[in-house]
C-alpha positions in Angstrom: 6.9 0.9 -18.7 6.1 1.5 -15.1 8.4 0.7 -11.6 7.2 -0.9 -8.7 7.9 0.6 -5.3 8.5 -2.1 -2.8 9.3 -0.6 1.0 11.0 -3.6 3.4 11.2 -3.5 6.7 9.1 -5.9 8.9 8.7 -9.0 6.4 7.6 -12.9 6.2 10.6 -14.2 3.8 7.6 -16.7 2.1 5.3 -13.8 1.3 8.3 -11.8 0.2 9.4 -14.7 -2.1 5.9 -14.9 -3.2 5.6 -11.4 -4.0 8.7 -11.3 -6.2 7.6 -14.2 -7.8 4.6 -12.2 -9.3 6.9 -9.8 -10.8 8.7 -12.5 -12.6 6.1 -14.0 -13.6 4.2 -11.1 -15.4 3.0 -11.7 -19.1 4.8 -8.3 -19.5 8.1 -8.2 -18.9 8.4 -4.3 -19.5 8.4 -3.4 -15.9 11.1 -2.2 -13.0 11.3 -3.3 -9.1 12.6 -0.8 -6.5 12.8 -2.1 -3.2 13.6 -0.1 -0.4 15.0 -0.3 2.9 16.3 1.6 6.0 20.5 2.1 5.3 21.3 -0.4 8.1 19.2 -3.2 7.0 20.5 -3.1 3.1 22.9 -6.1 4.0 20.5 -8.1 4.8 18.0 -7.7 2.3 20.8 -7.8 -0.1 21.2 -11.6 1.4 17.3 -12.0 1.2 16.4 -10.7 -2.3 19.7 -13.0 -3.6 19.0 -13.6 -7.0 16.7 -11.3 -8.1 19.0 -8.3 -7.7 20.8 -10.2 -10.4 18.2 -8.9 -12.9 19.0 -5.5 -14.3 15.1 -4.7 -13.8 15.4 -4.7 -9.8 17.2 -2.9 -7.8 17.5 -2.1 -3.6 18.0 1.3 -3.0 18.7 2.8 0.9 15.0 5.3 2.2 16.6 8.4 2.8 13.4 9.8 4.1 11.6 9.7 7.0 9.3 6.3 7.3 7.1 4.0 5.2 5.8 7.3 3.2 9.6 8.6 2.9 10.1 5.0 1.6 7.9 5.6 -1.5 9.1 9.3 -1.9 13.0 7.7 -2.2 11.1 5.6 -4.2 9.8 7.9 -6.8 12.6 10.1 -7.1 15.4 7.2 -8.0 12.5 6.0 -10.7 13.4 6.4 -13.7 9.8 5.6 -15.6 6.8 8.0 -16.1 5.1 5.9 -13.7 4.9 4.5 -10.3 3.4 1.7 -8.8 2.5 -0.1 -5.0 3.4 -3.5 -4.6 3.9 -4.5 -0.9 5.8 -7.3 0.3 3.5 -9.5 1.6 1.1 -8.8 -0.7 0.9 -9.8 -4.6 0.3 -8.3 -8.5 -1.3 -10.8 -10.5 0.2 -12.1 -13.9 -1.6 -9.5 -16.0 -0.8 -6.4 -14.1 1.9 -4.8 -16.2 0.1 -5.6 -19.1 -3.2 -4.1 -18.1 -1.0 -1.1 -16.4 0.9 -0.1 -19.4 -2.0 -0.7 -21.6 -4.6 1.6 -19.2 -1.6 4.2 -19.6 -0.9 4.0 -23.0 -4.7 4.6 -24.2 -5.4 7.1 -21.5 -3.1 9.6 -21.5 -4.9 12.3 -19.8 -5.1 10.2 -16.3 -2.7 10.7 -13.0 -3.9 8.3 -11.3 -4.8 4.3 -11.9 -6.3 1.9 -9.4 -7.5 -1.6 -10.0 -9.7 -4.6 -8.0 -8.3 -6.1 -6.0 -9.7 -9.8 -4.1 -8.0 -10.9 -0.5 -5.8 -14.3 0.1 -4.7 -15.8 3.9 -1.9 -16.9 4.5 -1.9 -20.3 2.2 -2.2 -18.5 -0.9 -6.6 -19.4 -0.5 -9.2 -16.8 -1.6 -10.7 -15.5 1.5 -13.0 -13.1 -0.4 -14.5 -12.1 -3.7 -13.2 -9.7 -6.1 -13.7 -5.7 -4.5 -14.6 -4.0 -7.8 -12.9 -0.6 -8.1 -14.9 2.7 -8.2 -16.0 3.7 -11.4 -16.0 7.7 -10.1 -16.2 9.6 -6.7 -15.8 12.9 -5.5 -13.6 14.6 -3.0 -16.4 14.4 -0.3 -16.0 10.4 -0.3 -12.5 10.7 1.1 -14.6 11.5 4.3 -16.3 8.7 4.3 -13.6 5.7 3.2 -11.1 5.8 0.5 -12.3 5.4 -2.8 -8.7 4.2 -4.2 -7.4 0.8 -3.3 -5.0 -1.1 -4.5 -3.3 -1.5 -7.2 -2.3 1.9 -7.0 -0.1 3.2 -9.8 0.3 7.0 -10.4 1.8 9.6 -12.1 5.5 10.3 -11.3 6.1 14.3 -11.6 2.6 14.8 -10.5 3.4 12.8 -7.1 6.7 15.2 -7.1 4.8 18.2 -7.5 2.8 18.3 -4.0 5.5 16.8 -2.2 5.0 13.1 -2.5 3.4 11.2 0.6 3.4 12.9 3.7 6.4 11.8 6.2 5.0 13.5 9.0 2.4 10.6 9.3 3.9 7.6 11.1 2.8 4.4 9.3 -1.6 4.6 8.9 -2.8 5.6 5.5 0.2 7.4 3.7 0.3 5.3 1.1 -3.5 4.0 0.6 -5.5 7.3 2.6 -3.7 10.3 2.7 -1.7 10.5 -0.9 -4.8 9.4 -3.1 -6.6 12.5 -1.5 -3.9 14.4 -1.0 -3.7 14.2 -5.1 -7.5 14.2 -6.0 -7.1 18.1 -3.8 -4.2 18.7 -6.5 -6.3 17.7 -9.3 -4.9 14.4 -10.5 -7.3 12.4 -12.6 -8.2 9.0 -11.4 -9.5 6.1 -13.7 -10.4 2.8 -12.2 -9.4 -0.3 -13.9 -11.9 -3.5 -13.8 -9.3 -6.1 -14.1 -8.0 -7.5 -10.8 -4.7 -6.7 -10.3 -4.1 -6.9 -6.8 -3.5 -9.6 -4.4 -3.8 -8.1 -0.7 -2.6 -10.9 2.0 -4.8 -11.2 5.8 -2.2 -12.7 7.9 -0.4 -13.2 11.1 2.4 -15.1 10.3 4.6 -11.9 10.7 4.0 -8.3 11.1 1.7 -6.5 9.5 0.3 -2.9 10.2 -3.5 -2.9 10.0 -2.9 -5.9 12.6 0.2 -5.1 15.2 -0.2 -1.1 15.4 -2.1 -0.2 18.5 -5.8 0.5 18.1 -5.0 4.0 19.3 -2.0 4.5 17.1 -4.3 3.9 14.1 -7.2 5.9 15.2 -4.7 8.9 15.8 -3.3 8.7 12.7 -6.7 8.7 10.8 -7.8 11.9 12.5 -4.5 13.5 12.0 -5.7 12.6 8.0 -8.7 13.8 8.5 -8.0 17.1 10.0 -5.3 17.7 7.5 -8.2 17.9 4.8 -10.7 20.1 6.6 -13.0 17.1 7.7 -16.0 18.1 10.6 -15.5 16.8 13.7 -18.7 14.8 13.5 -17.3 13.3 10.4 -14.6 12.5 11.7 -15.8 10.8 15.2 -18.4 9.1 12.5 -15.1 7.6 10.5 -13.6 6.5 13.6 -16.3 4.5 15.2 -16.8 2.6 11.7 -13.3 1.9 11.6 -13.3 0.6 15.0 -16.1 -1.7 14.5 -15.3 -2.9 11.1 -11.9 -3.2 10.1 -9.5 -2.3 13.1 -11.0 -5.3 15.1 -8.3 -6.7 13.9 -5.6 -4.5 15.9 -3.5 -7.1 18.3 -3.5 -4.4 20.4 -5.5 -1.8 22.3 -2.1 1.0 22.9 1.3 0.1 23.3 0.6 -0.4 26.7 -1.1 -3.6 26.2 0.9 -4.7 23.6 4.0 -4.4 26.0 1.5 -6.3 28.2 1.2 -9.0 25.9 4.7 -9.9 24.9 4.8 -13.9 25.4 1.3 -14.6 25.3 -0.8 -15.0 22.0 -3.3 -11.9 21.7 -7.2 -12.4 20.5 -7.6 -13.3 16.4 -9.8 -11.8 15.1 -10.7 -12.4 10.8 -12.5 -9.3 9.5 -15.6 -11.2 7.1 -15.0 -10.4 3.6 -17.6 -10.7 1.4 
């Protein structure tokens, strides 16, 4: 049995409808939902989930940590299984993914750490990509260069505990997906990549979202703060950067929060990132 770890904040009730929807409709029902939310917003999200709080396997739970990464750290110490999983709410887990999950953990003990494929929808549910094979094996030094863990990321529980969970100090960028995957290869954690596509990652703009409506600067801030946390070179990091800023953060709204406050009432540039 494994939990899900949902954090709600900023959400599109469709996609979040959507994304419960592939809980229920897993081919193994031997799974648990914990959605959570800042104490003063549990009202309405207990309005918004309606009847899936009815089921005994979900629950919504109040962060009482600091952020999206104190989210997941409420997260893993209310859960009650062995393991933890990401599911985000605009985002999907196809039908299989308990299935594969429990079965990856159950026949490989030894591993900390699980992450699938994953492929990219829009916003009408349509493929926008093909499926991103996950890494079979990679070292430490590739943390430098990208992440080598995407989603669907499901880890070990106490290991997760043991080093502190994700880092609060980080405000939003790369807790989650960046900084806790290495943050865990540093502590030893054994990874295993699973073939199966398991995870559904939605490119909208139909609400908020953080790759697009953080500030270009707020993104490239947080990324060397990352960086410099795990002992990355300057050049490395001023390498990283300039990548990111010509490949995927092209899709920032928003140049600083300057520009963004700029920008209130007027439609910003779109811009899709090319998946392959």
């Amino acid at each position: 049995m494994l939990t899900a770890l949902m954090p709600l904040k900023n959400y599109h009730a469709g996609f979040l409808a959507k994304a419960l929807a592939s809980m229920f409709a897993q081919d193994d029902p031997d799974w648990r939902l914990l959605a959570i939310a800042e104490s003063g917003d549990l009202p309405e999200f207990e309005r918004v989930l309606g009847p899936a709080l009815a089921d005994a396997r979900v629950a919504l739970i109040a962060n009482a940590r600091r952020g999206l990464a104190g989210a997941f750290n409420t997260g893993m110490r209310e859960a009650s299984t062995d393991f933890v999983a990401i599911l985000l709410a605009d985002d999907l887990w196809t039908p299989d993914a308990v299935a594969v999950l429990n079965r990856s953990i159950g026949r490989h003990p030894d591993v900390d750490f699980f992450h699938s494929s994953r492929r990219i929808v829009d916003e009408h549910d349509q493929p926008v990509s093909s499926v991103y094979a996950s890494r079979e094996s990679f070292t430490l030094r590739d943390f430098v260069v990208t992440s080598p863990v995407k989603h669907l990321l499901c880890w070990r529980r106490a290991l997760a505990l043991s080093i502190g969970g994700m880092d609060e100090s980080l405000n939003s960028v790369g807790p989650d997906d960046f900084d806790f995957p290495w943050s865990m290869a540093d502590a030893g954690a054994r990874f295993r990549g699973i073939d199966e596509c398991l995870y559904v990652y939605r490119d909208h703009r139909s609400a908020f979202r953080l790759t697009t409506h953080l500030p270009l600067n707020h993104h490239k801030r947080e990324i060397e703060r990352i960086m410099i946390k795990h002992g990355a070179p300057p050049d490395a990091i001023e390498e990283r950067l300039a990548h990111a800023q010509d490949a995927y953060l092209r899709q920032c709204l928003y140049r600083s929060r300057f520009d963004r406050l700029m920008k209130v009432g007027r439609a910003p540039d779109v811009w899709r990132e090319p998946y392959e």
